[in-house]
KOLKOL-844895 format. One record per residue: residue number from 0; residue in three letters; x, y, z of N, C-alpha, C in turn. Coordinates in Angstrom, 3 decimals. Layout:
N
+-----+------+----------+----------+----------+----------+----------+----------+----------+----------+----------+
: pos : code :      nc1 :      nc2 :      nc3 :     cac1 :     cac2 :     cac3 :      cc1 :      cc2 :      cc3 :
+-----+------+----------+----------+----------+----------+----------+----------+----------+----------+----------+
: NUM :  ALA :        X :        Y :        Z :        X :        Y :        Z :        X :        Y :        Z :
...
+-----+------+----------+----------+----------+----------+----------+----------+----------+----------+----------+
This chain:
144
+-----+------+----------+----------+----------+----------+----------+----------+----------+----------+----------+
: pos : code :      nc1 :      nc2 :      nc3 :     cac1 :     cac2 :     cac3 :      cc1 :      cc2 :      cc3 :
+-----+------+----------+----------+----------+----------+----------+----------+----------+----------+----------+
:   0 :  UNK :  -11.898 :   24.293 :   -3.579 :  -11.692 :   22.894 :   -3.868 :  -11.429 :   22.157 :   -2.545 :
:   1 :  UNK :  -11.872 :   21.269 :   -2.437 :  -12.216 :   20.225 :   -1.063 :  -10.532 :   19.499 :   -0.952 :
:   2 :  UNK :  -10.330 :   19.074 :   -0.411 :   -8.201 :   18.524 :   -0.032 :   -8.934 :   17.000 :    1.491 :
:   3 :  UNK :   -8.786 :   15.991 :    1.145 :   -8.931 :   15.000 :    1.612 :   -7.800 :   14.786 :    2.329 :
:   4 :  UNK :   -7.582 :   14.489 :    3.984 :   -6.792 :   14.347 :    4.496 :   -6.578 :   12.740 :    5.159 :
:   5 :  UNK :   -5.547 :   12.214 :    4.956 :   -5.628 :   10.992 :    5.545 :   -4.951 :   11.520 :    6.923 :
:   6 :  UNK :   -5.564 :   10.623 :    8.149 :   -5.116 :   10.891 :    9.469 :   -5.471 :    9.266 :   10.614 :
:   7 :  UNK :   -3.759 :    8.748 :   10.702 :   -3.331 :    8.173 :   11.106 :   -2.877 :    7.355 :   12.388 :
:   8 :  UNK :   -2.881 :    6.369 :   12.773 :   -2.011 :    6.173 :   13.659 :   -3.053 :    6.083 :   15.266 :
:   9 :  UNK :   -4.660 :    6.493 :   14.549 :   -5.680 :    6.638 :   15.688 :   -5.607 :    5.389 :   16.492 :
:  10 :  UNK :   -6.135 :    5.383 :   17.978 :   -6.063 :    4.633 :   18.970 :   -7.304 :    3.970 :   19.050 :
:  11 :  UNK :   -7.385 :    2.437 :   18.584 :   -8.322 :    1.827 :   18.420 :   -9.640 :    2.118 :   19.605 :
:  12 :  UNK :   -9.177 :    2.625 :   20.451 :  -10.652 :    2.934 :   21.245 :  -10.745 :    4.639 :   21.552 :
:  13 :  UNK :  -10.469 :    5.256 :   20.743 :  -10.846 :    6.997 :   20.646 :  -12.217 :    7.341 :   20.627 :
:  14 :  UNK :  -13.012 :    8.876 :   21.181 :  -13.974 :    8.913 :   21.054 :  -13.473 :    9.991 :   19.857 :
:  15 :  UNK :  -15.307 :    9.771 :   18.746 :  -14.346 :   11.237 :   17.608 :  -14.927 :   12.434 :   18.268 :
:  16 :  UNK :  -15.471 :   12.797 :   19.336 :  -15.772 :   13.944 :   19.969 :  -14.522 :   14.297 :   20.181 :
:  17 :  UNK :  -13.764 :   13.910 :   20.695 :  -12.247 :   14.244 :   21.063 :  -11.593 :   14.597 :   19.371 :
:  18 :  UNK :  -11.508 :   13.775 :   18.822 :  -10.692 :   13.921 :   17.693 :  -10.959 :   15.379 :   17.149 :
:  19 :  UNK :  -12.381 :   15.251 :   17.069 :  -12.968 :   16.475 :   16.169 :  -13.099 :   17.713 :   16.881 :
:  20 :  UNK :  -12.728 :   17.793 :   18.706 :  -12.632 :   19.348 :   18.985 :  -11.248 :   19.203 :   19.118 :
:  21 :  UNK :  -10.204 :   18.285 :   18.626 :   -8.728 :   18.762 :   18.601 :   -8.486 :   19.074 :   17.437 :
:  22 :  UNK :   -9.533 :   19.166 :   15.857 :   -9.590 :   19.284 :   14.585 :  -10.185 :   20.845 :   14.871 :
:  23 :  UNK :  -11.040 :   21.166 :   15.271 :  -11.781 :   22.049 :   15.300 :  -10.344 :   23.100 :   16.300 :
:  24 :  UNK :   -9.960 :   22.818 :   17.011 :   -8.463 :   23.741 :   17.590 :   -7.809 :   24.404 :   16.539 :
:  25 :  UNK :   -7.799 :   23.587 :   15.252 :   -6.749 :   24.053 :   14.130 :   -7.593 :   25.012 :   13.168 :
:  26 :  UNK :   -9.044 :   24.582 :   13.152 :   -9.785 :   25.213 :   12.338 :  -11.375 :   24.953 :   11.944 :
:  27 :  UNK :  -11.976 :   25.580 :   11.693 :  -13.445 :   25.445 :   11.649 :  -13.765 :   24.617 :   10.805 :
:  28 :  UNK :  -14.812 :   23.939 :   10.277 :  -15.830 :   23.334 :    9.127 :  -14.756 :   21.981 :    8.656 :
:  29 :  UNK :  -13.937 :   21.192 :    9.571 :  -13.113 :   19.755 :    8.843 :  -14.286 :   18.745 :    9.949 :
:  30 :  UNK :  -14.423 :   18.001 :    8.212 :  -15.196 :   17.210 :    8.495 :  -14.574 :   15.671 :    8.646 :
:  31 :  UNK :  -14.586 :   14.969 :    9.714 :  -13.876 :   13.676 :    9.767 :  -14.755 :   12.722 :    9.660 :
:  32 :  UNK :  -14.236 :   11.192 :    9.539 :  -14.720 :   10.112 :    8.917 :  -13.972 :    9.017 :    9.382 :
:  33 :  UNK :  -13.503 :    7.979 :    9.995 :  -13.138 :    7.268 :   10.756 :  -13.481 :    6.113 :    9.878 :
:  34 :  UNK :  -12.257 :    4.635 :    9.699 :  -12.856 :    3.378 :    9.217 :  -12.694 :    2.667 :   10.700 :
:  35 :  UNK :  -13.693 :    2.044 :   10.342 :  -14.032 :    1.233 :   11.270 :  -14.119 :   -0.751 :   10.467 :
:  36 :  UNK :  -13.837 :   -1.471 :   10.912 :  -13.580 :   -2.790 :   10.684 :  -14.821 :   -3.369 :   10.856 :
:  37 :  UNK :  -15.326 :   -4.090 :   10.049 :  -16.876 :   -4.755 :    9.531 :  -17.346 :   -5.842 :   10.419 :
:  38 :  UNK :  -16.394 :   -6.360 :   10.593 :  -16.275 :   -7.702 :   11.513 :  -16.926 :   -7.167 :   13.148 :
:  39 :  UNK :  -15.416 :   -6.471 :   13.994 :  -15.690 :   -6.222 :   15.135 :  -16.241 :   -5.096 :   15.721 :
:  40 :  UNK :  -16.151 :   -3.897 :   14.313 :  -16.691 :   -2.204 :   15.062 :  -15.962 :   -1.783 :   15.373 :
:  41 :  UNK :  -14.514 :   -2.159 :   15.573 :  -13.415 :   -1.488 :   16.408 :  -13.090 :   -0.221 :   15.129 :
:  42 :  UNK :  -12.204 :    0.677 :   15.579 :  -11.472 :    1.597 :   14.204 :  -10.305 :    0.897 :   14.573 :
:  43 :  UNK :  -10.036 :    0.721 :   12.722 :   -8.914 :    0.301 :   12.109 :   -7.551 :    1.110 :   12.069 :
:  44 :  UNK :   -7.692 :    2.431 :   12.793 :   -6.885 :    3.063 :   13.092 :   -5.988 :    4.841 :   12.452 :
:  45 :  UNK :   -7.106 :    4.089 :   11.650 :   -7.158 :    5.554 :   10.937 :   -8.727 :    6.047 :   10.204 :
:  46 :  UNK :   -8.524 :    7.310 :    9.211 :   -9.867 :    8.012 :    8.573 :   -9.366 :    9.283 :    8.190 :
:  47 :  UNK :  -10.241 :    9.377 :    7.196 :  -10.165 :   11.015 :    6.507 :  -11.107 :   11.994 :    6.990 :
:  48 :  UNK :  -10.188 :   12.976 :    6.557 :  -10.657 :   14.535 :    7.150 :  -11.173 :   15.328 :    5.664 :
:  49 :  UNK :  -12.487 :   15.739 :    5.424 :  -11.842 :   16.665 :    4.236 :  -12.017 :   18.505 :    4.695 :
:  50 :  UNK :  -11.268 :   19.342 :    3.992 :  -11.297 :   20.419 :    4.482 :  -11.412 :   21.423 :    3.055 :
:  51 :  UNK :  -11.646 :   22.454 :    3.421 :  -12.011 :   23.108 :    1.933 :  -11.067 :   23.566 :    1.294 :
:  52 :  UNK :   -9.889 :   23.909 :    1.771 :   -9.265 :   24.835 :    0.759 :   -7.749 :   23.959 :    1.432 :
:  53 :  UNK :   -6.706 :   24.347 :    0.362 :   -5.328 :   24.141 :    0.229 :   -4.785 :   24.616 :    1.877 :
:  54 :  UNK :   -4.718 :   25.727 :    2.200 :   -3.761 :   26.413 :    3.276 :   -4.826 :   25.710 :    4.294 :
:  55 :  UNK :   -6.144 :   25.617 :    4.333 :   -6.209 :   24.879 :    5.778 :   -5.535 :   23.585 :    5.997 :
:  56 :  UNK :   -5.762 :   22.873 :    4.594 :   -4.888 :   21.119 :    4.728 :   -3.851 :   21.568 :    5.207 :
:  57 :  UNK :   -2.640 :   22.399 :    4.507 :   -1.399 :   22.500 :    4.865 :   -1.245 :   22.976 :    6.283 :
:  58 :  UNK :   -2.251 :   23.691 :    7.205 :   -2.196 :   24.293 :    8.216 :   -2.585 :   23.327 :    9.485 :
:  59 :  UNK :   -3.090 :   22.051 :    9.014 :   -3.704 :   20.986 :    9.806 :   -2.440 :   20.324 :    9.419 :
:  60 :  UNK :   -1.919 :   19.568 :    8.768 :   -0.837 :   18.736 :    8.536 :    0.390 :   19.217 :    9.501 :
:  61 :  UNK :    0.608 :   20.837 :    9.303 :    1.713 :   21.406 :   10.210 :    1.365 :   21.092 :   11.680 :
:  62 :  UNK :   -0.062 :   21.456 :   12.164 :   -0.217 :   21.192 :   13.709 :   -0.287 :   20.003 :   14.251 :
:  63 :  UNK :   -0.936 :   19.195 :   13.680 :   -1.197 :   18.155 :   14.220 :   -0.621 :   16.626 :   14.014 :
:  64 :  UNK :    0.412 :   16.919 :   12.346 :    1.102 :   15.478 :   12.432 :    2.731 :   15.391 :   13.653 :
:  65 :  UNK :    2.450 :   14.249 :   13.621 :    3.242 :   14.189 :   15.244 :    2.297 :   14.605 :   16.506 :
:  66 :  UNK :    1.318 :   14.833 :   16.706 :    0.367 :   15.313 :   17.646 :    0.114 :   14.243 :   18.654 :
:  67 :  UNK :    0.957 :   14.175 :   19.755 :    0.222 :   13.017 :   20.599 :   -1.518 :   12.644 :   20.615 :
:  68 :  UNK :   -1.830 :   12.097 :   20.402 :   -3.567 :   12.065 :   20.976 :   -3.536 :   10.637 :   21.691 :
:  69 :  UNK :   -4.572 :   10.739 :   22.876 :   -4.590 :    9.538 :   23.191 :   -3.309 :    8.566 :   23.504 :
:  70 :  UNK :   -2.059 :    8.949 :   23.740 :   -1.364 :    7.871 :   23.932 :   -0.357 :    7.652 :   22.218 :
:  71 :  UNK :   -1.135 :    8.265 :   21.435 :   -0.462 :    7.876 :   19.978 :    0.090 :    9.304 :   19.290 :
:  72 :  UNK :    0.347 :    9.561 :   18.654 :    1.458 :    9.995 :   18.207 :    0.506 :   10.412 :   16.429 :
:  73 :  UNK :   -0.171 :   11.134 :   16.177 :   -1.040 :   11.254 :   15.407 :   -0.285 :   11.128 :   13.399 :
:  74 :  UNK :   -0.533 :   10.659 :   12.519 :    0.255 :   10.859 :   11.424 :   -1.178 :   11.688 :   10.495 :
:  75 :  UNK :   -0.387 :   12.889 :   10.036 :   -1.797 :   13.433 :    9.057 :   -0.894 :   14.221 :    7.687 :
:  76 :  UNK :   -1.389 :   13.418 :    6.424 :   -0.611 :   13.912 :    5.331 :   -2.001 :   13.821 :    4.279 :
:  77 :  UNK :   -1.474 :   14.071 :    3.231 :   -2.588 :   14.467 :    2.522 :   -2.687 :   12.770 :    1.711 :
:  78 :  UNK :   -4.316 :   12.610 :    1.219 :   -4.497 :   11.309 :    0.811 :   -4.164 :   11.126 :   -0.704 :
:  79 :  UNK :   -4.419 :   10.121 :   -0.820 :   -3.988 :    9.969 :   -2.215 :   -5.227 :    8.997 :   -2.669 :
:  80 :  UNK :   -5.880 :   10.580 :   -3.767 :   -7.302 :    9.443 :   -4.511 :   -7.234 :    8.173 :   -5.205 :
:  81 :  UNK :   -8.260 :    7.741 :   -4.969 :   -7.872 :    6.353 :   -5.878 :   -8.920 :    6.634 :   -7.152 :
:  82 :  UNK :   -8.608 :    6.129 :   -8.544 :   -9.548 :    5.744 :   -9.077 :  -10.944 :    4.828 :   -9.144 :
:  83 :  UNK :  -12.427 :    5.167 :   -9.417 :  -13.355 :    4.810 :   -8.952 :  -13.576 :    3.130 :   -8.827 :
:  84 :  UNK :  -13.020 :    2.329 :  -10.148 :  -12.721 :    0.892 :   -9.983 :  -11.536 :    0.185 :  -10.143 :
:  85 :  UNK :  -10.692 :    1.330 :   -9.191 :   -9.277 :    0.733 :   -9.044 :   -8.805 :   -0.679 :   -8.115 :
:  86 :  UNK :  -10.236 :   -0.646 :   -6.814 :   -9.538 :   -1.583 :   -5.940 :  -10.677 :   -1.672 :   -5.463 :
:  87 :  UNK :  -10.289 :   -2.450 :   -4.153 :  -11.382 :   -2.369 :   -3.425 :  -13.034 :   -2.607 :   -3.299 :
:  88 :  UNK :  -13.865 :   -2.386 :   -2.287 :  -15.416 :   -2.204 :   -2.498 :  -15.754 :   -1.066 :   -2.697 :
:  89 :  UNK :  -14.879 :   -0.472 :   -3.847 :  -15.669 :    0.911 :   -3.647 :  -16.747 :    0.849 :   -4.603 :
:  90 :  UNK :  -17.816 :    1.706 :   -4.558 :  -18.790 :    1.373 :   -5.242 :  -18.962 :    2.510 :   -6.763 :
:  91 :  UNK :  -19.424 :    2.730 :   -7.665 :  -19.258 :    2.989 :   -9.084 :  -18.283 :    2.871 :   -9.696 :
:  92 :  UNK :  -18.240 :    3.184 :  -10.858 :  -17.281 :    2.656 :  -12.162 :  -17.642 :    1.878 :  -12.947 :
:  93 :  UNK :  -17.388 :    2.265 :  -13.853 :  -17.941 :    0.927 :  -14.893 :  -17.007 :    0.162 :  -15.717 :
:  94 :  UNK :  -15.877 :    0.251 :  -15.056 :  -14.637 :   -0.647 :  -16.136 :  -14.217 :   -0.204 :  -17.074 :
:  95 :  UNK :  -14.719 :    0.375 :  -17.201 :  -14.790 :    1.067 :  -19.276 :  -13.032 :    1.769 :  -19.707 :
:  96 :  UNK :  -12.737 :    2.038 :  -18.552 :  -11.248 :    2.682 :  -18.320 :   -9.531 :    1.495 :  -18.210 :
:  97 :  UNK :  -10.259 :    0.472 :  -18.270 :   -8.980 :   -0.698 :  -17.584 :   -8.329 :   -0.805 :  -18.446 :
:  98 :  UNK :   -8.112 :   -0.052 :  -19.950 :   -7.036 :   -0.573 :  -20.920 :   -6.483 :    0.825 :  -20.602 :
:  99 :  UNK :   -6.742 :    2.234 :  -20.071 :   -6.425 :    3.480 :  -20.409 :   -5.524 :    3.159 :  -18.867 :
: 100 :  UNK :   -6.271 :    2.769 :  -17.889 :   -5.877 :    2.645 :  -16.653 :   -3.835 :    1.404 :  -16.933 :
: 101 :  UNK :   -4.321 :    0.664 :  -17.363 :   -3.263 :   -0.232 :  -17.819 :   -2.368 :    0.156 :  -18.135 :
: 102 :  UNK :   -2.343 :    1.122 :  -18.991 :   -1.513 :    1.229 :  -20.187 :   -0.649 :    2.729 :  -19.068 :
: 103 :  UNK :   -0.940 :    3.471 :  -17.957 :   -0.578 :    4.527 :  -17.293 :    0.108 :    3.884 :  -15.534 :
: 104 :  UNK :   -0.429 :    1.844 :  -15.610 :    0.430 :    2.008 :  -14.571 :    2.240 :    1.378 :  -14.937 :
: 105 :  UNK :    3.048 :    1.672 :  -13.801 :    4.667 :    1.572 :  -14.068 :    4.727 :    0.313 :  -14.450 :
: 106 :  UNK :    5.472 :    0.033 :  -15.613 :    5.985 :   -1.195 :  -15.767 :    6.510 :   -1.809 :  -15.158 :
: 107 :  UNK :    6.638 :   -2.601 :  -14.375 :    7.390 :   -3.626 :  -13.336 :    7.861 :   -4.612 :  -13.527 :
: 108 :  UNK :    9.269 :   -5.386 :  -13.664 :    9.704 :   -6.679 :  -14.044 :    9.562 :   -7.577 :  -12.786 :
: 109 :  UNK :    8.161 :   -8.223 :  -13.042 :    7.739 :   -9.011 :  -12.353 :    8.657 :  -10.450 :  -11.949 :
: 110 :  UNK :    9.164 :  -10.672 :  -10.562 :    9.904 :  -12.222 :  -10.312 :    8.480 :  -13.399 :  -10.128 :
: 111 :  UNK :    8.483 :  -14.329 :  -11.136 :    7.515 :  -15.428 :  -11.261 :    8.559 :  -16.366 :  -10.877 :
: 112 :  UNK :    7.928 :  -17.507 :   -9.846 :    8.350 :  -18.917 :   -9.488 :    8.015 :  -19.764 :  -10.053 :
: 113 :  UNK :    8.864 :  -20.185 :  -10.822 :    8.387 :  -22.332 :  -11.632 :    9.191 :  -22.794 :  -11.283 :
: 114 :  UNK :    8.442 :  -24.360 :  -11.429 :    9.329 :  -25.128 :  -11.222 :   10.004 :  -26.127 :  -12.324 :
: 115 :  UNK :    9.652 :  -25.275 :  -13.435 :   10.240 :  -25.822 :  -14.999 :   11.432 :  -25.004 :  -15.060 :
: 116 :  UNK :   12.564 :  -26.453 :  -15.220 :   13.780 :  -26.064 :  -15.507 :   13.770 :  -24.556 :  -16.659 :
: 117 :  UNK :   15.274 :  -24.316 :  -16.171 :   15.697 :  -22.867 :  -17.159 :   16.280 :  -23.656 :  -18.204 :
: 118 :  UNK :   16.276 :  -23.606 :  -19.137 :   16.961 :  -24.448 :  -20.444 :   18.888 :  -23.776 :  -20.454 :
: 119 :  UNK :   19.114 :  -23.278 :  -19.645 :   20.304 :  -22.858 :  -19.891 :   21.232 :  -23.931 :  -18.831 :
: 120 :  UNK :   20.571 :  -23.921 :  -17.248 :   20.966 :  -24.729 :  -16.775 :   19.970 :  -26.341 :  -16.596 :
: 121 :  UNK :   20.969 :  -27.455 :  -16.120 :   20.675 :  -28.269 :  -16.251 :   19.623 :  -28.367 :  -15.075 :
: 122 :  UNK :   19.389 :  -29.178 :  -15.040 :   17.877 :  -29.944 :  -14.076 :   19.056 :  -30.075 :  -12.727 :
: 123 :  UNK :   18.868 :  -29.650 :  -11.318 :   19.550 :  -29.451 :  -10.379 :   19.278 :  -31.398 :   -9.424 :
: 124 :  UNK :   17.971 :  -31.564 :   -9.979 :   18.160 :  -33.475 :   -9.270 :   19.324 :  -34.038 :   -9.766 :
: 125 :  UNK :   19.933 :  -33.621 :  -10.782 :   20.661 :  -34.781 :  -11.488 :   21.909 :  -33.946 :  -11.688 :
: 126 :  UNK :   22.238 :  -33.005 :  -11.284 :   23.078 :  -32.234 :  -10.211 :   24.632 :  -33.337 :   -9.954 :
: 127 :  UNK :   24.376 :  -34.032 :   -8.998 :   25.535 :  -34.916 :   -8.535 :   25.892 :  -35.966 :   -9.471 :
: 128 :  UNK :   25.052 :  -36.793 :  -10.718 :   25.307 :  -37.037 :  -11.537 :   26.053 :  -36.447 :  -12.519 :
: 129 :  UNK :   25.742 :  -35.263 :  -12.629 :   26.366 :  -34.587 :  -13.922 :   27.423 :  -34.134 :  -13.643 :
: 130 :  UNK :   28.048 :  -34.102 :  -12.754 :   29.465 :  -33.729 :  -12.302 :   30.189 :  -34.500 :  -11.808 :
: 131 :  UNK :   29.727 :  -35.898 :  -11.745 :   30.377 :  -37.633 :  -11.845 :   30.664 :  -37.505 :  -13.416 :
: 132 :  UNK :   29.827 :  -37.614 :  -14.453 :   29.896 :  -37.352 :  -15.703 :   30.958 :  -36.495 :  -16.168 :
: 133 :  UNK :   31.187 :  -35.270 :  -15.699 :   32.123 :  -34.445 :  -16.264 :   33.918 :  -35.236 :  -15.966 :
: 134 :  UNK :   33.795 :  -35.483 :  -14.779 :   34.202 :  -36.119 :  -14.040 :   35.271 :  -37.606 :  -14.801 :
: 135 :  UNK :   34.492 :  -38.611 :  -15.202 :   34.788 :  -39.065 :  -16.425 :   35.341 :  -39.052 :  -17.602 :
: 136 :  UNK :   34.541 :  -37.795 :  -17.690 :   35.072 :  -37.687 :  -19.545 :   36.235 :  -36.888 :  -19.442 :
: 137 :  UNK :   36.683 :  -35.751 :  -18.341 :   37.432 :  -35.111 :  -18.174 :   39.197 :  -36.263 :  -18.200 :
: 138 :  UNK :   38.889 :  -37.058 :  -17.133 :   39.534 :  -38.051 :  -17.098 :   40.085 :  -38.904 :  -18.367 :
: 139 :  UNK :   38.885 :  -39.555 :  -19.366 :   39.567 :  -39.929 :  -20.331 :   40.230 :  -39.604 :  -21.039 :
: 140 :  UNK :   41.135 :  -40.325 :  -21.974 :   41.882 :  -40.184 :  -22.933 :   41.563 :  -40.532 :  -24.538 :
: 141 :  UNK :   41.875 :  -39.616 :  -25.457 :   41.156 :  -40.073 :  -26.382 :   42.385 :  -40.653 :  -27.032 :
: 142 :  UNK :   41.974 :  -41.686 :  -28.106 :   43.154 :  -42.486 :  -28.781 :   43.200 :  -42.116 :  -29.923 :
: 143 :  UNK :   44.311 :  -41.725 :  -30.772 :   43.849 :  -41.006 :  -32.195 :   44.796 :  -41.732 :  -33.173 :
+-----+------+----------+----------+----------+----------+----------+----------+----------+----------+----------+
């Protein structure tokens, strides 16, 4: 089974000849993949590795995260798949999943901003009024 490695922290002007015989140090057949930014060509600073089996990931993660390269300080942990039309441009999926997908992510008590009063407290413009008001009535006297 194939183990996708995310690997981190790359130095926007690296060659991957370098990357990939300091990959190839740890172990044979990891294949790397680099993102690169659409706009300028530069790498965005990171890319995945995939490797075939369990103990090589774990055996690449041990050597090389924390690994100076280049000036940087390398981060390599294992990735985390995404679903096919979870995000992004990734390309297939057909939607068909977004109520199954829904219904499996964490519930979150979302903070929303309005600017419609809370019915519990009063309207905050009228604020210095309403405590002239209290103000008043507190003061009077009733006649009985």
């Amino acid at each position: 089974m194939s183990v996708r490695l995310y690997i981190g922290n790359l130095p926007q002007n690296f060659e991957s000849k370098e990357l990939e015989s300091l990959l190839a140090s740890v172990a044979e057949g990891i294949r790397f993949k680099a993102v690169f930014d659409r706009e300028s060509g530069a790498c965005r600073g990171f890319g995945f590795a995939n490797v075939d089996n369990e103990k090589l990931a774990e055996a690449l993660i041990e050597n090389l995260n924390g690994h100076e390269f280049n000036g940087n300080n390398l981060r390599v942990e294992k990735s985390e798949r995404r679903d096919s039309n979870s995000g992004g441009g990734r390309r297939g999926g057909s939607g068909s999943n977004s109520n199954s997908q829904a219904s499996n992510r964490k519930e979150t008590k979302k903070v929303v901003h309005s600017d419609a009063p809370v019915k519990e407290a009063p309207d905050p413009r009228w604020a210095g009024e309403l405590s002239k008001l209290k103000e008043l009535l507190a003061n009077q006297k009733t006649a009985v």
